[in-house]
Phi, psi and omega in degrees: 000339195270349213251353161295309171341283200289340180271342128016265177298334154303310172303349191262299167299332162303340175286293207299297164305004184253321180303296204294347188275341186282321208271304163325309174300320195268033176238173222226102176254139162247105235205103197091338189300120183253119189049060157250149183246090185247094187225299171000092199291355152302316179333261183333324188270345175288307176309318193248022209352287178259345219272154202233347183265131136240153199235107162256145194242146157079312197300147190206190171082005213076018154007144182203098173267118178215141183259100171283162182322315209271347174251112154343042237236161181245014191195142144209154182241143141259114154212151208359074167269157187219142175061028200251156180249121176245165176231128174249108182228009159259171170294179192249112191314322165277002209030037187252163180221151182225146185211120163235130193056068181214163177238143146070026185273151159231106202245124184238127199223107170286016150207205177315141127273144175253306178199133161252134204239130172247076200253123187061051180246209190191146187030043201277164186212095179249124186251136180226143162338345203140169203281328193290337179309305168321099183280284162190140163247149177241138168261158147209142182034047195243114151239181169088329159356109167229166169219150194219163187228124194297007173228065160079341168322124161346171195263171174224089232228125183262136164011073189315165183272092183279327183277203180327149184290328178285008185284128151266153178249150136223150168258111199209121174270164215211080178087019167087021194222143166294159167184112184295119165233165191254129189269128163246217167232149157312182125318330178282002190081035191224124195301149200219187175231183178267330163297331174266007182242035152251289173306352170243356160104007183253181185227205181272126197271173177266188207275338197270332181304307141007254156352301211258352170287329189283312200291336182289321216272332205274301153339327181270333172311297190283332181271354177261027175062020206236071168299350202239303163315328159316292185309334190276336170274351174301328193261351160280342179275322207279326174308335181283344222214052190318334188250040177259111216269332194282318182264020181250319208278319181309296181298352187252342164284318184296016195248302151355272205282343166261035171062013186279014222293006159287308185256014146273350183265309195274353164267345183258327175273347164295348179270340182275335174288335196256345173234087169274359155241045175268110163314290172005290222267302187266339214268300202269316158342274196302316186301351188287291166314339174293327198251356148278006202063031177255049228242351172262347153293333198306281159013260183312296204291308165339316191278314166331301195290359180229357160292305199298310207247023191336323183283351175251094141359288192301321151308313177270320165327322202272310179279001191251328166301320198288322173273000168289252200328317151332275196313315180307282169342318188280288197295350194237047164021070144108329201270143165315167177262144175327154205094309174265152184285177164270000000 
């Protein structure tokens, strides 16, 4: 079962990596461009041939973009554009539009938007038919936000972002009303509002529930042998929850078992600073100097680790390898011993 598991996941990540190359090749970078006035959808279609993404960068001056019925796009991006106006007027295959870092954009969108995601921008303007359109926009570190609608409804001016830049909003309508909320997490990680994880009877987890939700995920990685995936939910656990020794502890095996023993030596002494009685934590410490060739350090931190464990067998094999190799060291005056590589 487990090992259907990791070719599972392995068959997955290869889709995703085969999706994102895909998603390149098919995107349309426009880049720099200043006052330019592009709306004639022969252009665009000479300009995008097959490709279905377009991405702007950099555009400024008044820019003036319009996308017509006869073109297709399943994605478009802005980053850090200033004054520029796009126009949409088929739906969007995904229906996301991501705008970061930009001043003064206006997306006028003639049906559904699905999600608008607005990260660091100032005086953005999305306009939609009407309120029903709204799919949601999310901010993070977004002020100036307005939404407005062509059949005549009021404006809608969203919350500026006062907190952390990674704090988020969404805008959603909700009972026929617009309504800004700070998107939190479940226990599952999965962004929510604190109104809707009231209606389903859960509450908002903390940033270490969080963490230890990561840490499971990373665990499950590492027993399916998939270490380099382990490690991205171990640093995700350690970012929610910076002081979790387990998932410090956790993240120096898998760097071990991938042949890193530098950056299993800085997570295994930050897990002893923070647990000085986590076996682990000394355990892993030492294996690390052992597989730098650092073996009379080793010793002592080992030993520590079988002081703490007396009973575990895999510890003393370990302090008992470590003083082998010492003594060997020693004896071949500082040099490797016959045999070991660098």
């Amino acid at each position: 079962e487990r090992a259907e598991k990791r070719a599972a996941l392995e068959a997955a990540k290869a889709k995703w990596s085969d999706r994102e190359t895909e998603l390149k090749d098919k995107t349309h970078f426009v880049e720099g461009e200043a006052g330019v006035v592009r709306t004639d959808d022969s252009d665009w279609a000479r300009l995008l041939s097959d490709r279905e993404v377009v991405h702007f960068q950099k555009c400024t001056g008044g820019c003036r973009y319009a996308f017509g019925d006869s073109i297709r796009l399943a994605k478009v991006f802005l980053e850090g554009c200033e004054s520029v106006k796009l126009a949409l007027c088929r739906e969007l295959i995904t229906g996301h539009v991501e705008v970061w870092r930009s001043t003064g954009v206006e997306i006028e969108a003639r049906s559904q938007l699905g999600v608008v995601q607005l990260d660091l921008c100032q005086g953005v303007e999305v306009v939609y038919p009407d309120k029903s359109a709204v799919g949601s926009v999310v901010c993070a570190g977004a002020k100036g936000v307005t939404l407005r609608f062509s059949d005549g409804s009021p404006a809608y001016s969203v919350p500026d972002c006062a907190g952390p830049d990674d704090e988020q909003h969404i805008t959603q309508l909700v009972d026929g009303e617009l309504l800004t909320e700070l998107v939190v997490y479940g226990k599952d990680n999965y962004p929510t509002t604190e109104r809707q994880l009231s209606k389903e009877g859960r509450g908002v987890a903390s940033a270490a529930e969080r963490a230890e939700a990561k840490r499971g995920e990373g665990n499950e990685a590492f027993r399916d042998e998939n270490y380099s995936q382990a490690a991205v939910f171990y640093t995700e656990a350690i970012t929610l929850d910076p002081r979790s020794h387990t998932a410090l502890a956790n993240r120096a095996a898998c760097f071990l078992k991938m042949g890193q023993p530098e950056r299993a030596l800085k997570d295994s002494e930050e897990c002893v600073l923070l647990a000085p009685e986590y076996v682990k934590g000394h355990f892993r410490l030492g294996l690390a100097l052992h597989a730098m060739g650092r073996y009379a350090e080793a010793v002592p931190v080992l030993d520590k680790a079988s002081n703490l464990d007396p009973k575990n067998k895999q510890v003393r094999d370990a302090v008992r390898m470590a003083e082998l190799m010492a003594r060997k060291h020693a004896a071949n005056g500082g040099r490797k011993p016959e045999g070991e590589v660098d």
